[in-house]
C-alpha positions in Angstrom: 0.0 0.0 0.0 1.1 3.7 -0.9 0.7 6.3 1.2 0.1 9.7 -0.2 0.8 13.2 2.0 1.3 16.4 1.1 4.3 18.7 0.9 3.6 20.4 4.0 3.2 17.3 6.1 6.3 15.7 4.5 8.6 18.8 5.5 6.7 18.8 9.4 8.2 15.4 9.8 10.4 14.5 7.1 12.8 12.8 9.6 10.5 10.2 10.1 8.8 9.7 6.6 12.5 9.2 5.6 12.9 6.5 7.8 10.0 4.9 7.0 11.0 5.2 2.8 14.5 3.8 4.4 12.3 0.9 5.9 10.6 -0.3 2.6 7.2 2.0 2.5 6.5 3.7 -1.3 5.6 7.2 -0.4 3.9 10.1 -2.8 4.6 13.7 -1.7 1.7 15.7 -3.4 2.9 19.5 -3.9 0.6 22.1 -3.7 0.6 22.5 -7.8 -0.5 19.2 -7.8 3.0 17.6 -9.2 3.7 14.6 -7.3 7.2 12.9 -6.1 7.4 9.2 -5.6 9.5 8.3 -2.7 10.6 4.5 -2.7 13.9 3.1 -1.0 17.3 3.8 -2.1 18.1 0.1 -2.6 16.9 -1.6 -5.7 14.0 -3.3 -5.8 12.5 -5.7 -8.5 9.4 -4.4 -7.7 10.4 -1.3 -9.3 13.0 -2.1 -12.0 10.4 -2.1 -14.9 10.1 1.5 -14.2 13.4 2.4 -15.5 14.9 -1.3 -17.3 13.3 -0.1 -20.5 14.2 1.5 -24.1 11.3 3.4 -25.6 13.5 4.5 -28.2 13.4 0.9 -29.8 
């Protein structure tokens, strides 16, 4: 399950929503403009490979 906060609670408590990207939990910061950011873990997972393992160009 992703969780989904917005800007403003991500900066209030970003120590701990860092730690709990760190710890495996997929994370979507919403900024006010409505752009989002996707926070996942800094280790690889193959969960998320297919988003970047792949040539559109071909």
């Amino acid at each position: 399950m992703t969780l989904e906060i917005t800007k403003e609670e991500f900066d209030s408590n970003k120590e701990s929503y860092l730690d709990r990207i760190e710890n495996g939990e997929v994370i979507i910061v919403r900024h006010p403009n409505g752009n989002a950011v996707l926070a996942i873990p800094e280790r690889w997972d193959d969960d998320f490979m297919h988003l970047w393992n792949h040539d559109d160009a071909s």
